[in-house]
Backbone as CSV, one residue per row, in Angstrom:
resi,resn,N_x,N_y,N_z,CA_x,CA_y,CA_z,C_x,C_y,C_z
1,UNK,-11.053,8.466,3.510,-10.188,8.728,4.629,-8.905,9.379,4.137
2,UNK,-8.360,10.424,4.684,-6.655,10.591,4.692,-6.394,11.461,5.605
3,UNK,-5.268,12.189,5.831,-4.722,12.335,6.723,-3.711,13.088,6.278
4,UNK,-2.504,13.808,7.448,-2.139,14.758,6.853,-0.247,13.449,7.001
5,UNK,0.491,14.593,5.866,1.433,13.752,5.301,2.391,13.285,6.594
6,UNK,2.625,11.619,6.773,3.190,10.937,7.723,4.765,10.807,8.095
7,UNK,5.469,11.055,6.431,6.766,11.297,6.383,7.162,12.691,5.823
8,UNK,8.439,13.081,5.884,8.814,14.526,5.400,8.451,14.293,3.799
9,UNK,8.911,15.832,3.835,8.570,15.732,1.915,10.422,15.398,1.352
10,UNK,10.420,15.344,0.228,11.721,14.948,-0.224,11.695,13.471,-0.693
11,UNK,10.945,12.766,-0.330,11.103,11.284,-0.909,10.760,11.222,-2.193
12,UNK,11.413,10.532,-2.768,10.953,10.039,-4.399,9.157,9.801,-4.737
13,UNK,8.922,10.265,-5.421,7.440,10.242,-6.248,7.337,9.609,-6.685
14,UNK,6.325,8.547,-6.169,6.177,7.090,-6.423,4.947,7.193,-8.247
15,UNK,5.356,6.793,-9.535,5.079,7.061,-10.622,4.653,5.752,-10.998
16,UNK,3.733,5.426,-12.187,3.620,4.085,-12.825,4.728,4.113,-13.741
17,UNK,4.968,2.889,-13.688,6.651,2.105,-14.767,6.025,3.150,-16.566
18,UNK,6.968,2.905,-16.661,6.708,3.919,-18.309,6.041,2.765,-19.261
19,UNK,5.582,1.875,-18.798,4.700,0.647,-20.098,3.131,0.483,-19.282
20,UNK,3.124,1.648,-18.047,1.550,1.622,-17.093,0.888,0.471,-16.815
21,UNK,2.123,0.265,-16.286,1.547,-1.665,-15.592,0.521,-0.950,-14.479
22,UNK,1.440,-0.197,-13.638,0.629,-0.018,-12.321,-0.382,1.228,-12.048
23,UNK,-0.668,1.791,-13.502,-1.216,3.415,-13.597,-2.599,2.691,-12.449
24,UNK,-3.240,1.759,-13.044,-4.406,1.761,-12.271,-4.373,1.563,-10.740
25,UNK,-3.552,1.070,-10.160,-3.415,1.069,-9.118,-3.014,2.308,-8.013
26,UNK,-2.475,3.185,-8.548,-1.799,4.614,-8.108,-3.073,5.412,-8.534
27,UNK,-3.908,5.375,-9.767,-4.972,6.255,-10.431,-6.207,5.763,-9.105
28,UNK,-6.207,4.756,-8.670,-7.383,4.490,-8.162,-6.863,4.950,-6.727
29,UNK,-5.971,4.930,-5.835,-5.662,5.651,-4.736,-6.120,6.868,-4.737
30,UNK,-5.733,8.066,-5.858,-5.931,9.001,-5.544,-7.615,9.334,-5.867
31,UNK,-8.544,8.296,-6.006,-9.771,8.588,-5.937,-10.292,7.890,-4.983
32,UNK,-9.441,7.760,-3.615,-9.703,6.822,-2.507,-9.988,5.101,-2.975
33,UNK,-9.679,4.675,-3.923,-10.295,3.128,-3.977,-8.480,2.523,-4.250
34,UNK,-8.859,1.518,-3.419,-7.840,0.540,-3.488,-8.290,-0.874,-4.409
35,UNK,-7.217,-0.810,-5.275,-6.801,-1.822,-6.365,-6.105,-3.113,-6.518
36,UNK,-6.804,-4.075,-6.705,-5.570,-5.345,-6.541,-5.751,-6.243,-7.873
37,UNK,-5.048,-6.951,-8.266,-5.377,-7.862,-9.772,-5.924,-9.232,-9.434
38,UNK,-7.107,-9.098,-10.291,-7.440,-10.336,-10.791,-7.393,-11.499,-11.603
39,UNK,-7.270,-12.419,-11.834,-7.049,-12.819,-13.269,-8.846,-13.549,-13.386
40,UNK,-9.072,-13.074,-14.825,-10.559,-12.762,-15.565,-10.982,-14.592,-15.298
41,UNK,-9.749,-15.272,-15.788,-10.025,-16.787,-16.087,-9.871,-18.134,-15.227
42,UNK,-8.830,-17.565,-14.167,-8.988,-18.516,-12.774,-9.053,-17.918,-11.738
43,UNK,-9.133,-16.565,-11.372,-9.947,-16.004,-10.855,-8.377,-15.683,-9.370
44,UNK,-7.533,-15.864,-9.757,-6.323,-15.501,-8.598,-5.964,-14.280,-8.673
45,UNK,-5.952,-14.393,-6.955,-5.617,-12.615,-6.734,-4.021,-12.550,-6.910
46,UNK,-3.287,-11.152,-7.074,-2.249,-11.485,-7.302,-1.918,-9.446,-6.676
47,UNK,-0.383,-9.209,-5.729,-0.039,-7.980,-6.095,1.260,-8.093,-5.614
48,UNK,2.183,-7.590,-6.374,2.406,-6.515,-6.883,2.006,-6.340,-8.307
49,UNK,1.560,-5.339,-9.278,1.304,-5.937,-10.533,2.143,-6.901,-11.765
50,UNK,1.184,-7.193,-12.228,2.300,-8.169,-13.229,1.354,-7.666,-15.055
51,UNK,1.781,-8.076,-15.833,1.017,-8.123,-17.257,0.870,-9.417,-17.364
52,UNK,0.927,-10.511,-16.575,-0.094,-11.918,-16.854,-0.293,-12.539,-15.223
53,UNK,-0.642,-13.616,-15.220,-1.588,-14.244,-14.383,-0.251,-15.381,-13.472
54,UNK,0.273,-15.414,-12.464,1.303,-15.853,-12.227,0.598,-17.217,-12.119
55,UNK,-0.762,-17.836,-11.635,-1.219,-19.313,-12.026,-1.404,-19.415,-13.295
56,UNK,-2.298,-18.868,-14.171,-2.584,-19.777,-15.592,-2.275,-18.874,-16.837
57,UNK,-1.376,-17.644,-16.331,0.234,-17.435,-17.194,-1.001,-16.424,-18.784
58,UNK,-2.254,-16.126,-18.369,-2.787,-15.222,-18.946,-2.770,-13.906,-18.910
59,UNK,-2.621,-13.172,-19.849,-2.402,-12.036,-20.108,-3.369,-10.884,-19.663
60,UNK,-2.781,-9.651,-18.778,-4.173,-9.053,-18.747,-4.720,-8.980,-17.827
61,UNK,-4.383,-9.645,-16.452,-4.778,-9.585,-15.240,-6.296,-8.367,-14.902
62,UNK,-7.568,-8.416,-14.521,-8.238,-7.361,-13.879,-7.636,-6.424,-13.317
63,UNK,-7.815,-5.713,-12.440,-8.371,-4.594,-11.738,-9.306,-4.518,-11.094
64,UNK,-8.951,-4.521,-9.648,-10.445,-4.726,-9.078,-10.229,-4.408,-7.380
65,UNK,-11.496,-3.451,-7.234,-11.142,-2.723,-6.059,-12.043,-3.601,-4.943
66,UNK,-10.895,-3.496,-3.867,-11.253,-3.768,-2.400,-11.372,-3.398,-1.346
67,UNK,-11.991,-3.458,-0.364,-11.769,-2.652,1.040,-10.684,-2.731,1.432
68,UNK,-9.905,-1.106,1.560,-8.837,-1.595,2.443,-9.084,-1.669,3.918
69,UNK,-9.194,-2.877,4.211,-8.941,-3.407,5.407,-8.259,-4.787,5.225
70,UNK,-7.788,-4.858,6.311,-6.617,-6.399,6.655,-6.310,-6.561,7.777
71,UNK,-5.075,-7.215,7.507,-4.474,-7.678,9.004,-2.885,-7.560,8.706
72,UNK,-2.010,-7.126,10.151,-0.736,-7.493,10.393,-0.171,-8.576,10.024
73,UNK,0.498,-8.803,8.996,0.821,-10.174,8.640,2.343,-10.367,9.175
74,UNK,3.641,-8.953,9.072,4.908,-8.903,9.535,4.742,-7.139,9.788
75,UNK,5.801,-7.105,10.322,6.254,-4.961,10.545,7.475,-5.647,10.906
76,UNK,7.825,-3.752,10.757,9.786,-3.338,11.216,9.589,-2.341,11.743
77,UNK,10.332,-2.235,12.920,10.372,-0.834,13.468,11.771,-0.123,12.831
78,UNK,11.555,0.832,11.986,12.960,1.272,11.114,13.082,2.543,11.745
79,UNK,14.774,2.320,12.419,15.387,3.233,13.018,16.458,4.023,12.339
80,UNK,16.743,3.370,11.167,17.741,4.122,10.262,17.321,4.362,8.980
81,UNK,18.125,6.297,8.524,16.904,6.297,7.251,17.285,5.657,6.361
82,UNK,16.887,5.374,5.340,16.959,4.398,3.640,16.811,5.661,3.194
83,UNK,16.622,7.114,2.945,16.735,8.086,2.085,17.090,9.538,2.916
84,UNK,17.916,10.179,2.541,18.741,11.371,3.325,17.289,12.279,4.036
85,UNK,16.633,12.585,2.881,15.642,13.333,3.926,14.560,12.483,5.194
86,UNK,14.873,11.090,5.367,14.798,10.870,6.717,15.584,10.567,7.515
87,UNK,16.493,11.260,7.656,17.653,11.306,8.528,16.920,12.245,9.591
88,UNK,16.862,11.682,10.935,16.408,11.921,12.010,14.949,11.631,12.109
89,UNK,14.416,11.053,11.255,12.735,11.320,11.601,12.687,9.865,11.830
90,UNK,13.425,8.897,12.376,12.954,7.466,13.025,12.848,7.657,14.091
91,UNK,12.210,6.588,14.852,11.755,5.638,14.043,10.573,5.690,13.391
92,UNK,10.128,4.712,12.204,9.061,4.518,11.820,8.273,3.188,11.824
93,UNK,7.110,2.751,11.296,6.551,1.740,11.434,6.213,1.360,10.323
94,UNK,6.447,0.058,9.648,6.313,-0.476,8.343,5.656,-2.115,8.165
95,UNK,4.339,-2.063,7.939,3.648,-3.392,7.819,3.657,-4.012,7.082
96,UNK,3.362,-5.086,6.157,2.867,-6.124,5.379,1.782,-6.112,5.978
97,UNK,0.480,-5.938,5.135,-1.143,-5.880,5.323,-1.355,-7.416,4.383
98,UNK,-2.149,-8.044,5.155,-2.618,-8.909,4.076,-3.975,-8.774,4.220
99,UNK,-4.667,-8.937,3.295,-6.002,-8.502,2.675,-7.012,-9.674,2.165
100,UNK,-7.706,-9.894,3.188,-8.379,-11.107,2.987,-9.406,-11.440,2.037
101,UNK,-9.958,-10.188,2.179,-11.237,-9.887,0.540,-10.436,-9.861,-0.815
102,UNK,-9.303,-10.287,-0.944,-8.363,-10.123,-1.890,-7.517,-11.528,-2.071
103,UNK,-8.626,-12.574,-1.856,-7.531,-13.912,-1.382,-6.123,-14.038,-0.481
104,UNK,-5.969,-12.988,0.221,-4.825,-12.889,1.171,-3.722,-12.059,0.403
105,UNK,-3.661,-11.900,-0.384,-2.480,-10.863,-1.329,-2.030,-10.062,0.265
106,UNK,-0.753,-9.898,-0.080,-0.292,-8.899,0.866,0.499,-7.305,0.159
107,UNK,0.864,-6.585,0.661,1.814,-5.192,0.678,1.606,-4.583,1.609
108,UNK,2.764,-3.930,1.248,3.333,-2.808,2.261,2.732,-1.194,2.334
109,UNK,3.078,-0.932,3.637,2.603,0.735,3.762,3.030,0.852,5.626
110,UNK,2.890,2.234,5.685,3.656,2.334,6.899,2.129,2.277,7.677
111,UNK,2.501,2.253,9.309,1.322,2.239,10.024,1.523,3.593,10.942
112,UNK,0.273,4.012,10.684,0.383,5.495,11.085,-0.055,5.461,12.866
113,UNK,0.456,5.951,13.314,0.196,6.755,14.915,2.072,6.683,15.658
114,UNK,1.648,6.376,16.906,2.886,6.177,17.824,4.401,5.416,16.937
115,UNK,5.052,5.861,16.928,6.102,4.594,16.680,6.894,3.617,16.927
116,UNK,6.485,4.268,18.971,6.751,2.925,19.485,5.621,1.807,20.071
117,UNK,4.313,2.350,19.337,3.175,1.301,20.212,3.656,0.084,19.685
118,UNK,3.175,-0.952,20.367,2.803,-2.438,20.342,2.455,-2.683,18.634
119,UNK,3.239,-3.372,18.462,2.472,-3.801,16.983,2.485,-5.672,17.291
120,UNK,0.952,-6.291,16.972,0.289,-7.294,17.370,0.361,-8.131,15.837
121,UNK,1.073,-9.423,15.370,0.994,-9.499,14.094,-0.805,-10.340,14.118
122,UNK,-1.150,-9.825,13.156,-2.898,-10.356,13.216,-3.576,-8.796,13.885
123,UNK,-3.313,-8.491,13.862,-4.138,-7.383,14.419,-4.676,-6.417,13.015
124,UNK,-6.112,-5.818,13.372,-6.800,-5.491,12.074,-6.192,-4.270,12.129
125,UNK,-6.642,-3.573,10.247,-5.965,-2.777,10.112,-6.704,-1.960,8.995
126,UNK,-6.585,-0.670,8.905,-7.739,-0.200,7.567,-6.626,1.082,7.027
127,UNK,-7.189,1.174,5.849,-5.919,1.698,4.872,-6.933,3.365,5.124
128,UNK,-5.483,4.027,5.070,-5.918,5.813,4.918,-4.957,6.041,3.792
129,UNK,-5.791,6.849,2.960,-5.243,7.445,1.672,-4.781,8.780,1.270
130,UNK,-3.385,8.834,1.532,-2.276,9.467,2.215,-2.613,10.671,0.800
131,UNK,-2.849,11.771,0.523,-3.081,12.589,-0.504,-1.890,13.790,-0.491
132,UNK,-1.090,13.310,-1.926,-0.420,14.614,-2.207,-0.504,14.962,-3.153
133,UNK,-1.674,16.836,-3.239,-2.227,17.251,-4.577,-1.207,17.996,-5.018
134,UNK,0.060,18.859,-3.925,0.769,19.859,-4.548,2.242,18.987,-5.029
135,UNK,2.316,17.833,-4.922,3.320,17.528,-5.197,2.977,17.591,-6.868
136,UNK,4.918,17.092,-7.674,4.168,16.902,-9.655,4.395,15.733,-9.814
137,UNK,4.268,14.546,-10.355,2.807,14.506,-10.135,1.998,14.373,-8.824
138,UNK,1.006,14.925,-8.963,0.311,14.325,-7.842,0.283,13.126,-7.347
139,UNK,0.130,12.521,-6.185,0.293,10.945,-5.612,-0.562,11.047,-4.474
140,UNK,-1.186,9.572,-4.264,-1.817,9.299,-2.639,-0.799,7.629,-2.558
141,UNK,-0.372,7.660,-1.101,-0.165,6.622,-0.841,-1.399,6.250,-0.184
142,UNK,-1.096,4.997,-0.021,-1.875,4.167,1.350,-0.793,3.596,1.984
143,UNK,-1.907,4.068,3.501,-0.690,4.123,4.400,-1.716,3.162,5.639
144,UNK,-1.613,2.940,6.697,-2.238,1.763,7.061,-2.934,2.143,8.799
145,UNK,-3.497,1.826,9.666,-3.625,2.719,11.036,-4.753,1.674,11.387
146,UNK,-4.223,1.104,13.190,-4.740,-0.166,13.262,-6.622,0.254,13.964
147,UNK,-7.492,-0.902,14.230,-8.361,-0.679,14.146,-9.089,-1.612,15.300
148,UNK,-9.955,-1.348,16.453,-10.688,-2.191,17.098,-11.051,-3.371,16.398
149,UNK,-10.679,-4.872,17.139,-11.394,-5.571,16.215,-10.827,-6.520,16.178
């Protein structure tokens, strides 16, 4: 799935940290698969990334892809920009997805359509993989767009 780009261009280029905690997670977007951590030895889901296991404090966390689909867990309707080149383009729509095939882990991504529809917290939700080839580096977000159901 993707779609064409939801916010202006000008925003910061979202990169992995310079020690590639999060390369796999950004590397696997832009081949459409969504990424969340595992840990190998008690088996807890965990995201944002980390380099160990926030229950049993092991090193090394998996990688391991899931459907993006979820649910509304919180949103904001953001009317003021947080970066100059969205100055005028609010409002927007910004979820917390939590991801149930993923032990409930949650993050963020915006929810794509109207910006003033109804947002339902619990309401399902499936991830579109936002592709930018001409930007340097290249990047896909995931970005979120709700779903019968």
């Amino acid at each position: 799935m993707s779609t064409e780009t939801y916010l202006p261009p000008g925003l910061p280029i979202p990169v992995p940290e310079a020690d590639g905690l999060s390369r796999p997670y950004w590397s696997g977007l832009r081949e459409n698969r969504l990424q969340v951590q595992r840990c190998a030895a008690c088996g807890t889901w965990q995201f944002g990334p980390e380099w160990l296991c926030h229950r049993c404090h092991r090193f090394d966390p998996a990688w391991v892809e899931v459907a993006p689909r979820g649910r509304i867990y919180s949103w904001e309707r953001v009317w003021h920009p947080v970066h100059p080149c969205l100055k005028g383009v609010g409002p927007y729509l910004v979820v917390l997805v939590e991801l149930p095939e993923a032990g409930n882990v949650r993050m963020l991504g915006n929810l794509l359509g109207d910006p003033m529809q109804d947002v339902i917290i619990g309401a399902a939700v499936e991830g579109v993989f936002e592709h930018h080839p001409a930007a340097e580096p290249p990047y896909t977000l995931m970005q979120w767009r709700c779903v019968a159901g």
